[in-house]
N, C-alpha and C positions, 0 to 999 in steps of 0.2 A: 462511138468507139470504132477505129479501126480494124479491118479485117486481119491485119499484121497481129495488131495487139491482143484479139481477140485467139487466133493460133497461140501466141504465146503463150497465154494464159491456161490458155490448153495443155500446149505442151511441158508447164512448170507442174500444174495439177497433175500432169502424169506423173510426174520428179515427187510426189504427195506433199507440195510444198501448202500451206493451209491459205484461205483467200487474203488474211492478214500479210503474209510472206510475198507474196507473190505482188498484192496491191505497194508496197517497198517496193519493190523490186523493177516495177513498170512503171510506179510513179502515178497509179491510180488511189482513186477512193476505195476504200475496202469495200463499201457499197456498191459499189459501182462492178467489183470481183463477182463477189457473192448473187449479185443480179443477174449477170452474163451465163456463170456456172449453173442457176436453176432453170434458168430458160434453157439453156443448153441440153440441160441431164433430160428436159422435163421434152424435150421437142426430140429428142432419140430416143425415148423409152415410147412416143408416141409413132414414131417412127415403123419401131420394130413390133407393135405393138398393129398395126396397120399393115404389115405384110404376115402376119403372125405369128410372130416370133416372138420366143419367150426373153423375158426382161435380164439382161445381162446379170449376169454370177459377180455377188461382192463377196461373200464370205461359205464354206461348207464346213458345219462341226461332227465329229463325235467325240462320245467318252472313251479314255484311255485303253480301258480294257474290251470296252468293244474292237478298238483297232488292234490291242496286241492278240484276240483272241480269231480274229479274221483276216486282217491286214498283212499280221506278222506270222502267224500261227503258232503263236506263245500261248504258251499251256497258262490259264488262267481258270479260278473256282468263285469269279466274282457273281456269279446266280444267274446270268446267259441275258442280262438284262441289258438292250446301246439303244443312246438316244439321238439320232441323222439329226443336224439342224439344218435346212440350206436357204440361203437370204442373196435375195434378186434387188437391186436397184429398179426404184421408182422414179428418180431424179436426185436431185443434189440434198442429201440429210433426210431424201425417203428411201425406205426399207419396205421389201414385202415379205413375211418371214412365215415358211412353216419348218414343223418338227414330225420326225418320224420314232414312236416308242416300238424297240425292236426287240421278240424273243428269238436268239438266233439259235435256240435248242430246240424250239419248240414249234411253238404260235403263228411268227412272222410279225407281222403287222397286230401290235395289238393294241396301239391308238394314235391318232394322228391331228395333227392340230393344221385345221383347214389355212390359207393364206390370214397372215396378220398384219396389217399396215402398221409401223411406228417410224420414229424419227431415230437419232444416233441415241441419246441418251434413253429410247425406252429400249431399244434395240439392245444394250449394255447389260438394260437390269433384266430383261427377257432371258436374255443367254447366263447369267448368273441364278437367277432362279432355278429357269431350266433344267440348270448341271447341278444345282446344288444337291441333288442325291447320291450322284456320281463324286461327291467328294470336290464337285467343282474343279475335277481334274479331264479337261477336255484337250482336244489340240485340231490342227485347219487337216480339210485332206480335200482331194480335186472333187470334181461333179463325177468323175466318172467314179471314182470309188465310192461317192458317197450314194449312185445308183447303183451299184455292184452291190452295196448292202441291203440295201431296201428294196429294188428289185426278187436282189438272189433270194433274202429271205423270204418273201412273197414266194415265190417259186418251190420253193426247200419245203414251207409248209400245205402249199396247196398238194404238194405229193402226199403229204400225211393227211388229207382232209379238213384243210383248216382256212377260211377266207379272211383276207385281212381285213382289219377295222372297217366299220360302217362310212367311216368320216376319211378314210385313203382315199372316195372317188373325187373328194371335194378338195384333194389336197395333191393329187398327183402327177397334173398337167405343171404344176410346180416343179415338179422332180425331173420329170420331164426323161424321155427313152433311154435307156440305154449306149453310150454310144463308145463302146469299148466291150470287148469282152474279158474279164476279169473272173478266174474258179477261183470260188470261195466254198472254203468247209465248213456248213452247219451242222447244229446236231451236237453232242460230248460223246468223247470217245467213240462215233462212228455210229452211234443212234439217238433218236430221239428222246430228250429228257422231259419229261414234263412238272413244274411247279407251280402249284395252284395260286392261284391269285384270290385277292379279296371277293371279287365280282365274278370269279369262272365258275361257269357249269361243269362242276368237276367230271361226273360222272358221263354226261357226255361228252366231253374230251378223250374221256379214259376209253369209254366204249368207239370212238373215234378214231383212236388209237389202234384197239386190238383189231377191228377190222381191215386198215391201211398197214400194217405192217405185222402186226399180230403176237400172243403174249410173248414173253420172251425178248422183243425185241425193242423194250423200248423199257427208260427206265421211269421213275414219279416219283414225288416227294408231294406228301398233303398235312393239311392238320397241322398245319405250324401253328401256332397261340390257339 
């Protein structure tokens, strides 16, 4: 294959034309597309990967109401629960994907799902699962916002005395710094709310709580079922 051809094919792939499209189009074997693009993807992600750089940005999710509740600063009573997804390219139909579980009244960081390698179709049903609590109502938002939530939460709670999930150290070279600064408002109505979860140490949360900000100034809901 030509160096000519090989640009081109580049440059349709940018156009998101599929390697069946493009192989019409240049008058190649589709095989012969689809071979050039893995080598390709698969020889810059080694690339960058050897200077130390992290793996180019294909996709960044959250749930809706996570965005209107932080993004937009729409009055929302969806229970203070967003879940960050953000998915780095490995090469051509590879994915590295983690998730960030966010209380952004509370907690911060209260679980996180270390990198996950898949392809496009386990990638599909990942992010469908994922959301399905969320009512499977998500939508894209940049890297910076999507550290602006995950960061700031982290931040927001460790002022209340709270360190994020055990499994964030294994997942946050993923997310990778900050590089925007963006104020976002934690918290409901201007204090900490706290909702018990299946798994929390209620009581030390609570007492957690009175100490970093103190009675009065925070509100709780426990004892649901």
């Amino acid at each position: 294959m030509q160096t000519e051809q090989e640009q081109e094919i580049l440059n349709l792939r940018d156009r998101q034309l599929t390697p069946k499209q493009i192989a019409r189009k240049l008058g190649l074997k589709v095989s012969e597309v689809s071979t050039f693009l893995i080598s390709h993807a698969e020889q810059t992600a080694l690339a960058s990967a050897e200077k130390g750089e992290l793996l180019p940005v294909v996709q960044c999710l959250v749930n809706v109401n996570f965005a209107d509740a932080l993004l937009r600063n729409e009055t929302t009573e969806a229970g203070g629960l967003g879940l960050v997804m953000v998915t780095r390219s490995k090469g051509y139909n590879r994915f590295v994907v983690t998730s960030y579980l966010i209380d952004y009244w509370c907690l911060g960081v209260k679980d996180a799902m270390p990198p996950r390698n898949c392809n496009d179709s386990q990638y599909k049903n990942l992010i469908e699962h994922s959301y399905s609590p969320f009512m499977q109502q998500y939508e894209e938002i940049s890297l910076e916002q999507a550290q602006a939530l995950v960061w700031g939460a982290i931040a927001y709670a460790k002022k209340l005395g709270f360190q994020p999930h055990r499994d964030f150290e294994e997942s946050k070279a993923h997310l990778g710094e900050p590089t925007s600064e963006i104020s976002l408002k934690f918290g409901r109505n201007g204090k900490p709310y706290y909702i018990e979860g299946p798994y929390d140490d209620t009581k030390k949360i609570i007492n957690t709580l009175r100490n970093s900000v103190g009675d009065g100034n925070f509100d709780y809901l426990y004892g649901i079922g």
